[in-house]
N, CA, C and O atoms as a CHARMM CRD file, in Angstrom:
* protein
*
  340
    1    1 UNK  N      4.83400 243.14100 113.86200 PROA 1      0.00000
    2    1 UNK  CA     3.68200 242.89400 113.00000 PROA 1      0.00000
    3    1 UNK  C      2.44100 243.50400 113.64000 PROA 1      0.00000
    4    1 UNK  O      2.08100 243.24900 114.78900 PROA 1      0.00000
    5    2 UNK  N      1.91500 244.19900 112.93400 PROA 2      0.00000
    6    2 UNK  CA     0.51800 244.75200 113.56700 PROA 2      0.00000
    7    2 UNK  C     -0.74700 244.08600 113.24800 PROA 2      0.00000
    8    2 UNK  O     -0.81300 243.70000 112.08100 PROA 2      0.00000
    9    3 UNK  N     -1.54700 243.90200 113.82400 PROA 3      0.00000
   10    3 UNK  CA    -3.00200 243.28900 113.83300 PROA 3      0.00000
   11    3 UNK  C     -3.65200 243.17200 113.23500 PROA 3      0.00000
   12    3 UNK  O     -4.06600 244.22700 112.75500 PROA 3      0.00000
   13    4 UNK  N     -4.15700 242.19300 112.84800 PROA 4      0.00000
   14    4 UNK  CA    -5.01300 242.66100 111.37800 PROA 4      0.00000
   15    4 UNK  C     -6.32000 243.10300 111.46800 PROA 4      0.00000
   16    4 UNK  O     -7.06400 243.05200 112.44800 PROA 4      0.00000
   17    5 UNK  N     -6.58100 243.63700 110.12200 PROA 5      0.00000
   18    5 UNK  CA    -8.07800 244.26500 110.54000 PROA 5      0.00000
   19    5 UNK  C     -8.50500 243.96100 109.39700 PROA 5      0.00000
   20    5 UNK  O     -7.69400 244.02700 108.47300 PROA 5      0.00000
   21    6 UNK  N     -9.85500 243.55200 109.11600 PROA 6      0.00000
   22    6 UNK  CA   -10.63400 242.92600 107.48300 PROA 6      0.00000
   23    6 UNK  C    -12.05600 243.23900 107.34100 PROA 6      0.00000
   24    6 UNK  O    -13.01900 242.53500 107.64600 PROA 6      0.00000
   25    7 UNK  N    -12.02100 244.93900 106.59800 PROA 7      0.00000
   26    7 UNK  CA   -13.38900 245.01700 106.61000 PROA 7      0.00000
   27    7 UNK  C    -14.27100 243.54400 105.94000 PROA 7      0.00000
   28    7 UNK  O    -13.90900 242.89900 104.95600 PROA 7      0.00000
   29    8 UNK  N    -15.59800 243.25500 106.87000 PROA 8      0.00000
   30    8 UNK  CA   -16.14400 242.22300 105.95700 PROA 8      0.00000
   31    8 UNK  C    -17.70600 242.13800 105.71300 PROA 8      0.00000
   32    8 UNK  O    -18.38600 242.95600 106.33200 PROA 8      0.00000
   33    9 UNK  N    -18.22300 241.41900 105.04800 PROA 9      0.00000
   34    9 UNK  CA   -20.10000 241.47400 104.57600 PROA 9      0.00000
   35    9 UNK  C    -20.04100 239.95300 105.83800 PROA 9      0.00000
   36    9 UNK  O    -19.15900 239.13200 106.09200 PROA 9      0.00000
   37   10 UNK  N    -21.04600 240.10700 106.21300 PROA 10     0.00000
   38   10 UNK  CA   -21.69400 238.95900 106.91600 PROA 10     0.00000
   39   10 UNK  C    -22.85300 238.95500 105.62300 PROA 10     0.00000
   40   10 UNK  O    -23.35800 239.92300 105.05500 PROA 10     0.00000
   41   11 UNK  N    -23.09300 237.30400 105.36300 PROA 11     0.00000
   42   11 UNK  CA   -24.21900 237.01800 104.85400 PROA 11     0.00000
   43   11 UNK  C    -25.08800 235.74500 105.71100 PROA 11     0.00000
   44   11 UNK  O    -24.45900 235.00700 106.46900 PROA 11     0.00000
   45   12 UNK  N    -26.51700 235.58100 105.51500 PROA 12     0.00000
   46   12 UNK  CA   -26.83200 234.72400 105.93100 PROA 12     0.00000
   47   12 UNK  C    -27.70600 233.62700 105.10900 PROA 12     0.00000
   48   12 UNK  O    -28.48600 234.01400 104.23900 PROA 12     0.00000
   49   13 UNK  N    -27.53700 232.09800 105.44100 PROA 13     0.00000
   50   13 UNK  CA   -28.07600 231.80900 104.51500 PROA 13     0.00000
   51   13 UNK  C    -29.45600 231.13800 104.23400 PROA 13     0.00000
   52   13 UNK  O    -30.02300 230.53500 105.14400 PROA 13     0.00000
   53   14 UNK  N    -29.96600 231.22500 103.08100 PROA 14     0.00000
   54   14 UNK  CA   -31.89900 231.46100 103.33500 PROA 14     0.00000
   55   14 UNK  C    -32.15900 229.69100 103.41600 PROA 14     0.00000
   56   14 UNK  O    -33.28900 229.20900 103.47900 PROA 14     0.00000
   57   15 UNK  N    -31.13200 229.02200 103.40200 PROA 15     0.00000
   58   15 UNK  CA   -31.13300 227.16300 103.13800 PROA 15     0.00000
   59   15 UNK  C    -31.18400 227.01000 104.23200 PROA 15     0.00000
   60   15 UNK  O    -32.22600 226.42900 104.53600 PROA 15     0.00000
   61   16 UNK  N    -30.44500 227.28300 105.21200 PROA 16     0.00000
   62   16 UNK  CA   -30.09400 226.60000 106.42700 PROA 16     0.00000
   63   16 UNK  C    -29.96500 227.56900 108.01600 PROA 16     0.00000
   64   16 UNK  O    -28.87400 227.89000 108.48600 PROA 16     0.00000
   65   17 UNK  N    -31.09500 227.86500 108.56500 PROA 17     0.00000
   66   17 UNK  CA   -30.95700 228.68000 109.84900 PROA 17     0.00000
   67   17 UNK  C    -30.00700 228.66700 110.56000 PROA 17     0.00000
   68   17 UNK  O    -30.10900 227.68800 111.29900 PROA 17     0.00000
   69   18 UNK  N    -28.73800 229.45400 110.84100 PROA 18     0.00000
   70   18 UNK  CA   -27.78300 229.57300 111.75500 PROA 18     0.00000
   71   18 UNK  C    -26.54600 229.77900 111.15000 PROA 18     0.00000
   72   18 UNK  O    -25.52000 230.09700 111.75000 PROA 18     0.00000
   73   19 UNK  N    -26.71000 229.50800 109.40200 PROA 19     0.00000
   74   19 UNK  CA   -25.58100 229.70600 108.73600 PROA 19     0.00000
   75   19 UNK  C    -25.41400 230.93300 108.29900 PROA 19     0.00000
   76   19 UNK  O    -26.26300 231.64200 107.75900 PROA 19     0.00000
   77   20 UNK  N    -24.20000 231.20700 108.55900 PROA 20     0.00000
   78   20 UNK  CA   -23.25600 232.76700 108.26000 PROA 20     0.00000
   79   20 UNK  C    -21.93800 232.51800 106.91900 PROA 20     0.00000
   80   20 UNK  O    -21.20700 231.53400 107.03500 PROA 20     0.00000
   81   21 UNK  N    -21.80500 233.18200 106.08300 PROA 21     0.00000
   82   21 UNK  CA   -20.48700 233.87800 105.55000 PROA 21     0.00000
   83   21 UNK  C    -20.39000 234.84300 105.73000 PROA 21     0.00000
   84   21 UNK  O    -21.10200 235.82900 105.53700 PROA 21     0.00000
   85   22 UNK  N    -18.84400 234.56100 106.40800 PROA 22     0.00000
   86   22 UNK  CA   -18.06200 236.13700 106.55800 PROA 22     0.00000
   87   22 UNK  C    -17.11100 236.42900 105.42600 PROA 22     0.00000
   88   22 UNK  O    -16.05900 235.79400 105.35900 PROA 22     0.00000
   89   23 UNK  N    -17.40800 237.33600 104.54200 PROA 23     0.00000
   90   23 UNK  CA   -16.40300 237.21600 103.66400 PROA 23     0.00000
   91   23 UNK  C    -16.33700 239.09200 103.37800 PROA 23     0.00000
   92   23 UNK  O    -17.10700 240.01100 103.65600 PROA 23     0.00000
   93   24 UNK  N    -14.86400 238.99700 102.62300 PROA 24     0.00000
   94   24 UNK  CA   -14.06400 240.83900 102.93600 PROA 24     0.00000
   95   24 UNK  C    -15.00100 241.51300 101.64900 PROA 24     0.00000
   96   24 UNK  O    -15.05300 241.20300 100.45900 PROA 24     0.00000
   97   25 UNK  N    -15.70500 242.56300 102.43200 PROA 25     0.00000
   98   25 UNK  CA   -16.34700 243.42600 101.70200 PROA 25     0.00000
   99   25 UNK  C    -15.88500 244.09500 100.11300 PROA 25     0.00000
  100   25 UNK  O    -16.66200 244.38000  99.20100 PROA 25     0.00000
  101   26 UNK  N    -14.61000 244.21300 100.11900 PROA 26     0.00000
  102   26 UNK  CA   -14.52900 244.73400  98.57100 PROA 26     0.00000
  103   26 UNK  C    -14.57800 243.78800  97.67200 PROA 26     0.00000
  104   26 UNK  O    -14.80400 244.19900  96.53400 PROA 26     0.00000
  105   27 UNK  N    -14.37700 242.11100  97.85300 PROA 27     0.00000
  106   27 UNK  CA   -14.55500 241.56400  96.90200 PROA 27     0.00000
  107   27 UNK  C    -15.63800 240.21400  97.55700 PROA 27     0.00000
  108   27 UNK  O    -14.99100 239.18700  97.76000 PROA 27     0.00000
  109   28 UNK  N    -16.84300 240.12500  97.82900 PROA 28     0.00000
  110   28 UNK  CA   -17.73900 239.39900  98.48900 PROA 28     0.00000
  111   28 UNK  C    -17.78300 237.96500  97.83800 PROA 28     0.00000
  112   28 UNK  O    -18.45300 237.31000  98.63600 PROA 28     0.00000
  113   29 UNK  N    -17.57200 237.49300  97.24300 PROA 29     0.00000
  114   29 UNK  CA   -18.10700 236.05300  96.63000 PROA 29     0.00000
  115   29 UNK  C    -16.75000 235.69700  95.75200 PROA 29     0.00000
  116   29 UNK  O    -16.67800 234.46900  95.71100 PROA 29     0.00000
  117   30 UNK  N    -15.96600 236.12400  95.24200 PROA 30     0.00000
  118   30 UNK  CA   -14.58300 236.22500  94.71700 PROA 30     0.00000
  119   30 UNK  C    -14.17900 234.56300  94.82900 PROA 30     0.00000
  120   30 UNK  O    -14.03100 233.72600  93.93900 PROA 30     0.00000
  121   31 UNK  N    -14.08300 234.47300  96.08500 PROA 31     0.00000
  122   31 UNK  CA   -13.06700 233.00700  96.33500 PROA 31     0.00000
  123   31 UNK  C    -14.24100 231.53200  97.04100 PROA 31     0.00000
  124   31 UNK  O    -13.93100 230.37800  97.33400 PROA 31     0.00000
  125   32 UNK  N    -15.50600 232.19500  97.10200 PROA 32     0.00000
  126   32 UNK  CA   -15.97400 231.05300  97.59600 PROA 32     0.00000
  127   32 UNK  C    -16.75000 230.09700  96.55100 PROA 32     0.00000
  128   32 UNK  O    -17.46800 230.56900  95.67000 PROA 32     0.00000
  129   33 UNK  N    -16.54100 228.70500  96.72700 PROA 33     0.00000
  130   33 UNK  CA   -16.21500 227.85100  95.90400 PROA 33     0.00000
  131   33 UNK  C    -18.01100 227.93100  95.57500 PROA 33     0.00000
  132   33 UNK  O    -18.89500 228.33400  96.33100 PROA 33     0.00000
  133   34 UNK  N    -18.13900 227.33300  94.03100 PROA 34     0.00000
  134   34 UNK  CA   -19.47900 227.76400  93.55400 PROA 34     0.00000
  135   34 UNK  C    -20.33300 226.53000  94.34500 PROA 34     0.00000
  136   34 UNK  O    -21.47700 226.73500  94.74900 PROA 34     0.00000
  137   35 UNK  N    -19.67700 225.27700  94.51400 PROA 35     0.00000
  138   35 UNK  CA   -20.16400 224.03200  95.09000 PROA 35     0.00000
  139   35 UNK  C    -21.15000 224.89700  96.66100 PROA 35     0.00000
  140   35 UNK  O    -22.35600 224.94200  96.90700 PROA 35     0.00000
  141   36 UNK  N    -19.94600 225.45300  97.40800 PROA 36     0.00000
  142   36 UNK  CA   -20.63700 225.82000  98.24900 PROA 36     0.00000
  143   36 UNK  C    -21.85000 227.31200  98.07000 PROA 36     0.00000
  144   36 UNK  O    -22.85800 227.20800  98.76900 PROA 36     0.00000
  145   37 UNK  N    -21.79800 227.94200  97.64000 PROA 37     0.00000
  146   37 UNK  CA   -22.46400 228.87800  97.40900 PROA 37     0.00000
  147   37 UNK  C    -23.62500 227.94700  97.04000 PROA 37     0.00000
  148   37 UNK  O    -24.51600 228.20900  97.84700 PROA 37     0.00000
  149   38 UNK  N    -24.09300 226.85700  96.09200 PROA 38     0.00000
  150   38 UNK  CA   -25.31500 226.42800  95.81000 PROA 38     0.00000
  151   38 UNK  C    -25.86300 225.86000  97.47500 PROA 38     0.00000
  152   38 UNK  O    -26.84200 226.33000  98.05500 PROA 38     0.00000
  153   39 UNK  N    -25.13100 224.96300  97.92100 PROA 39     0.00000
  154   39 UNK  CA   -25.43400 224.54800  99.17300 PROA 39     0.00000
  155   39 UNK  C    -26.17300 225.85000 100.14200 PROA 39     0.00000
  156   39 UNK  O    -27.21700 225.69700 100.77500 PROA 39     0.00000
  157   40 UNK  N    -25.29000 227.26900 100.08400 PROA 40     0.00000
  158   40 UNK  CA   -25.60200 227.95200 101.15500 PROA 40     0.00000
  159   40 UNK  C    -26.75500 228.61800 100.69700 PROA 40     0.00000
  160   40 UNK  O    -27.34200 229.07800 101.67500 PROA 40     0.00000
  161   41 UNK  N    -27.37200 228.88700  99.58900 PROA 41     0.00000
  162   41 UNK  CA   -28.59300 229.25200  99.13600 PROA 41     0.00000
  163   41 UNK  C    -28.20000 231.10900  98.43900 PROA 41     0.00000
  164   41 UNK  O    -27.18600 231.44200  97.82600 PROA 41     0.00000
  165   42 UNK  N    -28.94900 231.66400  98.67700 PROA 42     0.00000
  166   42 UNK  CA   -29.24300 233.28900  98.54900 PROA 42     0.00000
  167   42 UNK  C    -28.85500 233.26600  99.45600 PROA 42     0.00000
  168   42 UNK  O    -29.30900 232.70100 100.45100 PROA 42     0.00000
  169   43 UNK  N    -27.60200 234.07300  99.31300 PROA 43     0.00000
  170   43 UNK  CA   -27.36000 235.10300 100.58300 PROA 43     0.00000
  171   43 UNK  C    -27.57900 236.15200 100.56800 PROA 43     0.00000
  172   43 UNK  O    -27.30600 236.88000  99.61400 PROA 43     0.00000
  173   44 UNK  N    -28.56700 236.82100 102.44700 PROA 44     0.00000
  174   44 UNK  CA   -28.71900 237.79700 102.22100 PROA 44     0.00000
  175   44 UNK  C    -27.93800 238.92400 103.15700 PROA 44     0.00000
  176   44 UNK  O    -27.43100 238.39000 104.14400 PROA 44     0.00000
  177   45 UNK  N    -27.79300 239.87800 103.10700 PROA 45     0.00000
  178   45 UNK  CA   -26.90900 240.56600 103.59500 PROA 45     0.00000
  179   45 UNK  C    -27.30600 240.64500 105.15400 PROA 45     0.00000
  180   45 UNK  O    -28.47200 240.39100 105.45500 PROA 45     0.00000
  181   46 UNK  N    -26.50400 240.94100 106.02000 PROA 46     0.00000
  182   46 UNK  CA   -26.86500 240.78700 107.92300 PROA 46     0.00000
  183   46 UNK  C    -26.25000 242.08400 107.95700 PROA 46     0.00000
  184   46 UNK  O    -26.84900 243.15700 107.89200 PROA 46     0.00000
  185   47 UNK  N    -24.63000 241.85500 108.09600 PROA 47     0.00000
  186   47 UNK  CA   -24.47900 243.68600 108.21300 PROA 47     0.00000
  187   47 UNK  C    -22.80000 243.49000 107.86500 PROA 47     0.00000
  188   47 UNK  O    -22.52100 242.34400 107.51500 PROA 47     0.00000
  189   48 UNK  N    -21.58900 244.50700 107.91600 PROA 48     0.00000
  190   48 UNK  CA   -20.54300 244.75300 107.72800 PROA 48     0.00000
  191   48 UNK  C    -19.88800 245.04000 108.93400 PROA 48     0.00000
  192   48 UNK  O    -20.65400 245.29800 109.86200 PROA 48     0.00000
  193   49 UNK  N    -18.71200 245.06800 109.17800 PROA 49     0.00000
  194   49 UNK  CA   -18.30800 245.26400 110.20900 PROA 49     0.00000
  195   49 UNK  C    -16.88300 244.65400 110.04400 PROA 49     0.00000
  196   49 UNK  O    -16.46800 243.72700 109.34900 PROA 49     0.00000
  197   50 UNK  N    -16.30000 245.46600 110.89500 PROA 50     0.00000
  198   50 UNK  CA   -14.64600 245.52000 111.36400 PROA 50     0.00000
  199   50 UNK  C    -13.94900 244.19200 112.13100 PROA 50     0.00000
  200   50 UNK  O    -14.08200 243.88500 113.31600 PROA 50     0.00000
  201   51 UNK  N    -13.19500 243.52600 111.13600 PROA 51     0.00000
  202   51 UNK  CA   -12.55600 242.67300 112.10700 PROA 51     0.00000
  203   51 UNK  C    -11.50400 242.73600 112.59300 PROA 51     0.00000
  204   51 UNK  O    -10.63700 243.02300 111.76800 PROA 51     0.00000
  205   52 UNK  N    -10.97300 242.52600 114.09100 PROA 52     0.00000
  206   52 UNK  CA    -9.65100 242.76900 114.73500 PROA 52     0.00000
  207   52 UNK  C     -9.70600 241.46300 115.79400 PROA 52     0.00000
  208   52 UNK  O    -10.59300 240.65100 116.06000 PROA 52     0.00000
  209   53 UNK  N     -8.61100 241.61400 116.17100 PROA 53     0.00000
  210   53 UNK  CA    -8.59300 240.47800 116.82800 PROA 53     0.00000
  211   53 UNK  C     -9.07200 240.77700 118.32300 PROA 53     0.00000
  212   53 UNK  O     -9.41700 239.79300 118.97800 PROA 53     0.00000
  213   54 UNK  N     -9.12400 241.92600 118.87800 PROA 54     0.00000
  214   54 UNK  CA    -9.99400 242.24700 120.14000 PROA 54     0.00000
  215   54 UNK  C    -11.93500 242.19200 119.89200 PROA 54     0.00000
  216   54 UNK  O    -12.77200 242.26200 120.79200 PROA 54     0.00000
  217   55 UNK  N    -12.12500 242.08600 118.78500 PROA 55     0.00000
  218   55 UNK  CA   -13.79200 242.23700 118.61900 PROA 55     0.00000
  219   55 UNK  C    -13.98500 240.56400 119.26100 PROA 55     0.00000
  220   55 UNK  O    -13.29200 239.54800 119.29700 PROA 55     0.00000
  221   56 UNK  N    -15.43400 241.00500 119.74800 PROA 56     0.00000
  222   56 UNK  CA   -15.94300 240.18200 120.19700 PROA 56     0.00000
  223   56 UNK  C    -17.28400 239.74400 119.37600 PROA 56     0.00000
  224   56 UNK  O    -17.90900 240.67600 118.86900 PROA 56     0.00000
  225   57 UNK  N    -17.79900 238.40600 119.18900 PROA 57     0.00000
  226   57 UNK  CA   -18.56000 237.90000 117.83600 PROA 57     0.00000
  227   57 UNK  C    -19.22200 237.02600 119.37100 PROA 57     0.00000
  228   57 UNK  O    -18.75900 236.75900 120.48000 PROA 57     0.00000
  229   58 UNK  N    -21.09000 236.70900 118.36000 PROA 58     0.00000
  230   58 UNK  CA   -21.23400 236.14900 119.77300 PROA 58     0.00000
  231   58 UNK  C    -21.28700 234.25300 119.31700 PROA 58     0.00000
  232   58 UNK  O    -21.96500 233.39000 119.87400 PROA 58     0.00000
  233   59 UNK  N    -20.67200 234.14500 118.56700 PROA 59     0.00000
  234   59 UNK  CA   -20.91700 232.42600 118.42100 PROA 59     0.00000
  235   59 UNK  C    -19.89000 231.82800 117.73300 PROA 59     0.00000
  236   59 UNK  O    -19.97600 230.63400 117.44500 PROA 59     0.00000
  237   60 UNK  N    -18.60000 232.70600 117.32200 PROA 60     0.00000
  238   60 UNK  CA   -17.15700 232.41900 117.01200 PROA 60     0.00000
  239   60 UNK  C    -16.24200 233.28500 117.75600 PROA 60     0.00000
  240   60 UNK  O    -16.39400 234.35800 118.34000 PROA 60     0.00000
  241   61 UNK  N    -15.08000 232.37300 117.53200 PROA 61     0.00000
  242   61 UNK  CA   -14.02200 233.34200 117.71300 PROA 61     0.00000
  243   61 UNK  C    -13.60300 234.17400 116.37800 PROA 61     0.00000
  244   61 UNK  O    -13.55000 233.67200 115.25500 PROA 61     0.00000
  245   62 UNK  N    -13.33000 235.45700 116.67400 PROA 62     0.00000
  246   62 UNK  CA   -12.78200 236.24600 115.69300 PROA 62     0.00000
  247   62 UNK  C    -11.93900 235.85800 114.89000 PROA 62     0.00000
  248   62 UNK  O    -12.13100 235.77700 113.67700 PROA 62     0.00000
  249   63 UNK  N    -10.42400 235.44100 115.74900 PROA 63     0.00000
  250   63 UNK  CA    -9.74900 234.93700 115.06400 PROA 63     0.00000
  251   63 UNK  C     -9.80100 233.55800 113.99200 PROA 63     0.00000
  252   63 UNK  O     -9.27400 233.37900 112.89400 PROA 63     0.00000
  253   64 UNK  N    -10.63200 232.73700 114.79100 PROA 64     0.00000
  254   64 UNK  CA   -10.66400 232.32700 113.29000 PROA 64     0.00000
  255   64 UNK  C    -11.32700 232.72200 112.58800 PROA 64     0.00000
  256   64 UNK  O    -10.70200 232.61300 111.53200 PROA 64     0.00000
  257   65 UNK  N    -12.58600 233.31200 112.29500 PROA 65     0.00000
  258   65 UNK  CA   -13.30700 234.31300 110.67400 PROA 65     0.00000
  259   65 UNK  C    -11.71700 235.13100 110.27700 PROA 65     0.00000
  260   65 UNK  O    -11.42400 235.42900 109.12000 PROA 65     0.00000
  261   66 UNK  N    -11.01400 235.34200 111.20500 PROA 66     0.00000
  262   66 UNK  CA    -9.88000 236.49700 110.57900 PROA 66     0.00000
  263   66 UNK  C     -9.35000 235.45500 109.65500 PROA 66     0.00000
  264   66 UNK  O     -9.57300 235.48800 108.44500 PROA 66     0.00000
  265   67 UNK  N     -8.37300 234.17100 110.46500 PROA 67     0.00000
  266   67 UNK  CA    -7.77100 233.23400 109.68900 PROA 67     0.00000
  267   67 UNK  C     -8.53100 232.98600 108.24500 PROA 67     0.00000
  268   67 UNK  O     -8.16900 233.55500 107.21600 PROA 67     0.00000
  269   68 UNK  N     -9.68400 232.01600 108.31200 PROA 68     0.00000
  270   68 UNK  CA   -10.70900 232.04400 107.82400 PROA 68     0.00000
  271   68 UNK  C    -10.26600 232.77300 105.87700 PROA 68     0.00000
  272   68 UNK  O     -9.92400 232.28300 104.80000 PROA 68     0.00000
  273   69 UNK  N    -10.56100 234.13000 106.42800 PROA 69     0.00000
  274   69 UNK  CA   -10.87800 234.95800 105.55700 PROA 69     0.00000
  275   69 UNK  C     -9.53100 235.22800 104.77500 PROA 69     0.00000
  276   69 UNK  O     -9.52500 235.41000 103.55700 PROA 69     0.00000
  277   70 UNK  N     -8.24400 235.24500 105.65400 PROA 70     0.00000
  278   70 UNK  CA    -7.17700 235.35400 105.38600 PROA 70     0.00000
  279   70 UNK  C     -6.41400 234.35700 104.46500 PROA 70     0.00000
  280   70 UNK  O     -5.48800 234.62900 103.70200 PROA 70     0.00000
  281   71 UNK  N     -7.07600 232.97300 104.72500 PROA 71     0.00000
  282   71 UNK  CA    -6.09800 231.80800 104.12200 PROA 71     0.00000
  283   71 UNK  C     -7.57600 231.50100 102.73600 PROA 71     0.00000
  284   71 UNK  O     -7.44900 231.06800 101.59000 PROA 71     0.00000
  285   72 UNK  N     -8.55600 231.83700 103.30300 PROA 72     0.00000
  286   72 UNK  CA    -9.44900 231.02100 102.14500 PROA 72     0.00000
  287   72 UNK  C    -10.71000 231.90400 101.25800 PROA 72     0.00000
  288   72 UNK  O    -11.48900 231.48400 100.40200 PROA 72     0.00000
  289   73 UNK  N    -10.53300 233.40300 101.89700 PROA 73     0.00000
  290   73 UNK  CA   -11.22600 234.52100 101.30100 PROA 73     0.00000
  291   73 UNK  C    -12.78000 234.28900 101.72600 PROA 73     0.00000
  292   73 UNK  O    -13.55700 234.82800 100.93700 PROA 73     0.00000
  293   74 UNK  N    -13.30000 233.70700 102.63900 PROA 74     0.00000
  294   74 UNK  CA   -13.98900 233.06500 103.49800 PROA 74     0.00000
  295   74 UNK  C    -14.07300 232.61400 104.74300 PROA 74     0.00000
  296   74 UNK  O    -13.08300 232.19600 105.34300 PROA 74     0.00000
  297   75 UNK  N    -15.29700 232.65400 105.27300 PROA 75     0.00000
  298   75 UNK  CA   -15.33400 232.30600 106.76600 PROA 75     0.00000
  299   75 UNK  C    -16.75500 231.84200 107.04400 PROA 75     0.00000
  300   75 UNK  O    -17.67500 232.63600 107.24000 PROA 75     0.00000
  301   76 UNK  N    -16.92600 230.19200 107.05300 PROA 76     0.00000
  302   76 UNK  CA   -18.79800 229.80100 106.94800 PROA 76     0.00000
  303   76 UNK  C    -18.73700 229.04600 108.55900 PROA 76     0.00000
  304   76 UNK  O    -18.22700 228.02600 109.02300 PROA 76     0.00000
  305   77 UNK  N    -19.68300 230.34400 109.16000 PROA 77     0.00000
  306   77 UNK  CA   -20.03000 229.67800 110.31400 PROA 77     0.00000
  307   77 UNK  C    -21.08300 228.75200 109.95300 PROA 77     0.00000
  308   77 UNK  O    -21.86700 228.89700 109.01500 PROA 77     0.00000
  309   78 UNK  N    -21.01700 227.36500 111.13500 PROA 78     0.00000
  310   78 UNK  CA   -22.00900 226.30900 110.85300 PROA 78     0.00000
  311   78 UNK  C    -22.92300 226.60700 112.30800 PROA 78     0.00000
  312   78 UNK  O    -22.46500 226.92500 113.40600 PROA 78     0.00000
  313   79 UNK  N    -24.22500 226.41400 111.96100 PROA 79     0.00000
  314   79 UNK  CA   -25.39000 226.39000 113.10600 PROA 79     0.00000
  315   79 UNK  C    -24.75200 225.91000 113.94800 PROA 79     0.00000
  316   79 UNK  O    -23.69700 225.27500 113.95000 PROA 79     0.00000
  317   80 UNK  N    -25.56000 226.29500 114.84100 PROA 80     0.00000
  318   80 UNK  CA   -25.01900 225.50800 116.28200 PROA 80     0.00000
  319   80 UNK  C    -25.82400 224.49600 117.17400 PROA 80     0.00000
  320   80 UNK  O    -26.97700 224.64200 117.58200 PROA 80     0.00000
  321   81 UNK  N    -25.00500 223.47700 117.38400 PROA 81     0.00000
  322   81 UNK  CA   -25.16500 221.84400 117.49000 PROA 81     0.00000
  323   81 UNK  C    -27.13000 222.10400 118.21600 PROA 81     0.00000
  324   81 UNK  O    -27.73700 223.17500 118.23500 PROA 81     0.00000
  325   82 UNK  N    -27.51700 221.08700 118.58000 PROA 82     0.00000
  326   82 UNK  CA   -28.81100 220.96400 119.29200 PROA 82     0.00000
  327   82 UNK  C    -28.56500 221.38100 120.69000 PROA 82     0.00000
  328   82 UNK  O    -27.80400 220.59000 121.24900 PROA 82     0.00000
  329   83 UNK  N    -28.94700 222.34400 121.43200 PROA 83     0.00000
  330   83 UNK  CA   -28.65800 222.37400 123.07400 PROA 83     0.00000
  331   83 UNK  C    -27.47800 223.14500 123.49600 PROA 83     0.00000
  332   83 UNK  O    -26.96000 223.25600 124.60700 PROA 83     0.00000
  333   84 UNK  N    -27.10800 223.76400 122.10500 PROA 84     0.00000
  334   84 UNK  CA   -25.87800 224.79900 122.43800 PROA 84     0.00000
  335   84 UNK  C    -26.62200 226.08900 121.89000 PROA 84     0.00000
  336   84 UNK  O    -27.38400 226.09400 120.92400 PROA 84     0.00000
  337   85 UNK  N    -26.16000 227.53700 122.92200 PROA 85     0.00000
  338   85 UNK  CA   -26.59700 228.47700 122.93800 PROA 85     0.00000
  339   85 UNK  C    -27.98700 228.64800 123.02100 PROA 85     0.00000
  340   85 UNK  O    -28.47000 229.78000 123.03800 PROA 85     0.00000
């Protein structure tokens, strides 16, 4: 089995400072549930980029945005706690 790779849009969201969707560039909003999309606000675009399981992300692990994206067509990083990073 070879590695996966998932071009994807990073978005960020204008509600809540620190929140990210990673979701696969050819179809961006497709599978994420509308409940959450109101919660996450306007998203605005951050940048695109290649996922593999050697990339390095600086506040997740890859693999899970890969999983993530793989099982749920989505990947919502949550801010990070008070006193982390």
């Amino acid at each position: 089995m070879t590695d996966p790779k998932i071009m994807c849009s990073v978005y960020r969201s204008d509600k809540k400072e620190g929140m990210y969707i990673y979701v696969p560039k050819q179809e961006p909003f497709e599978n994420v549930p509308e409940a959450l999309l109101q919660t996450f606000g306007t998203p605005g675009h951050v940048m695109d980029l290649m996922l593999t399981p050697d990339r390095t992300l600086a506040r997740v692990d890859v693999r899970q945005v890969i999983q993530g994206i793989q099982q749920n067509g989505y990947y919502l990083q949550m801010p990070p706690l008070e006193g982390q990073f």
